[in-house]
C-alpha positions, 0 to 999 in steps of 0.5 A: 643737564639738557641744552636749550635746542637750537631749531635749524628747520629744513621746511619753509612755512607757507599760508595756503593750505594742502587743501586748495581744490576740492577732492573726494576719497573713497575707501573700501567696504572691507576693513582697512587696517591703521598703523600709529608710530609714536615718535619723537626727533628727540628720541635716537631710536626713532629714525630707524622706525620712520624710515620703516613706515616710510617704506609703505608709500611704496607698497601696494596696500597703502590707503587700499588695506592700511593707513600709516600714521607718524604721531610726533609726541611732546614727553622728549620735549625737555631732554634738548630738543622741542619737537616742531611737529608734536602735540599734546594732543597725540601724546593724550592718545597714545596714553589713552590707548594704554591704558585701555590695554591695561599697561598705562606705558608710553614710549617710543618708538611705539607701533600701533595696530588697530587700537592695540599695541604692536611689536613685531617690528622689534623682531623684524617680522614683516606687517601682516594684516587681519584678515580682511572683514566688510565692515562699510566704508568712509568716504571724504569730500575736502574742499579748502579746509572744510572736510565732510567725512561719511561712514556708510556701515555694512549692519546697523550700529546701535553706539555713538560715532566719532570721525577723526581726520588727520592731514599728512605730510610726505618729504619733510626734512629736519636738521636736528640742532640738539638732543640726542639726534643732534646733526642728523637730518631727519626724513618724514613721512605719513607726518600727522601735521593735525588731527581733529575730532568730531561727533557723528550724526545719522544721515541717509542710511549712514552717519555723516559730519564736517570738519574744518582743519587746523591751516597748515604752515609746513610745505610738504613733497606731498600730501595726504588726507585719512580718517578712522571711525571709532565708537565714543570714549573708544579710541579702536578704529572700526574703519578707516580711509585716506589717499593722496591730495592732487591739488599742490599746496 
């Protein structure tokens, strides 16, 4: 029978937010690849794979080629431990994204590369991205919480857009309480603390909306700000961007 958790949290929550001077990314024409882990701090087989995207805050085609996002999902939630950074939110996209590949299974953890399901992790295979193709590129101008996304495509588009904008925490340590990590002390990084979705309208040649984020209580090493593209009802990213946030929270 599950034991009720006990939450022994090595974070401190803060009232200002990871967006407090303004700053602009600007990503690549060419297409930029996003790589999506669904995790848990319920499940035991997940560390092992955090620590693996861990490793690409080091590596040379971060934001330039790739954007990493942790998802922490809610369906361990009931087996002894609640996750502090899932959402029922990242939960509907990971099912989302089976059932447009036809299988309807969820699980973690589970990687996920430009839309489709990724494995090769399992078979310690290194990440090698898809060539690269001029697709056009996002750019984000943040200023507090108010984010402007911009999409300036390399052709016309014909379909209805969507920009999604994740803030991600980077050095958040979690000492487990219960549940299958019980004890162990967990490290996060490219940590999704929230996503928000809007609708694109045509502007200047290229597709244009703003955003308000969701304030954020967790006092991060670091931060960073991305976003995909995608068509409507098509969770696929057609681009992609992100970067560091120079402002301290």
């Amino acid at each position: 029978m599950p034991h009720k958790p006990m939450i022994f949290l090595v974070l401190t929550l803060v009232a200002t937010n990871a967006l407090a001077a303004p700053q602009t990314i600007v990503g690549p024409a060419a297409r930029v690849s996003v790589m999506e882990l669904y995790t848990s701090e319920g499940c035991d087989s997940c560390p092992p794979a955090e620590h693996w995207l861990s490793g690409f805050t080091a590596d040379k085609r971060l934001w330039k080629e790739l954007v990493p996002l942790a998802f922490h999902v809610t369906y361990w939630d009931d087996l002894g431990w609640k996750d502090p950074f899932d959402s029922r939110a990242y939960t509907l996209r990971q099912q989302l994204l089976a059932l447009r590949a036809g299988s309807g299974n969820v699980y973690t953890p589970e990687f996920v590369l430009n839309g489709a399901e990724w494995q090769n992790w399992f078979n310690h295979w290194p990440l090698q991205l898809p060539d690269p193709v001029k697709v056009g590129s996002v750019s984000l101008a943040a200023e507090g919480r108010r984010v402007r996304v911009h999409f300036a495509p390399a052709a016309a588009r014909k379909d209805i857009l969507e920009a999604h904008v994740v803030l991600l925490a980077f050095g958040v340590a979690v000492h487990v309480g219960a549940g299958e990590n019980a004890g162990a002390v967990l490290d996060h990084d490219f940590l999704v603390l929230s996503l928000s979705d809007s609708p694109m309208v045509a502007k200047d040649g290229g597709y244009e909306t703003e955003l308000t984020l969701p304030a954020s209580g967790v006092r991060a090493g670091r931060y960073g700000l991305a976003a995909w593209i995608s068509s409507a009802n098509d969770p696929t990213p057609i681009q992609a961007a992100g970067g560091w946030l120079d402002s301290a929270p």
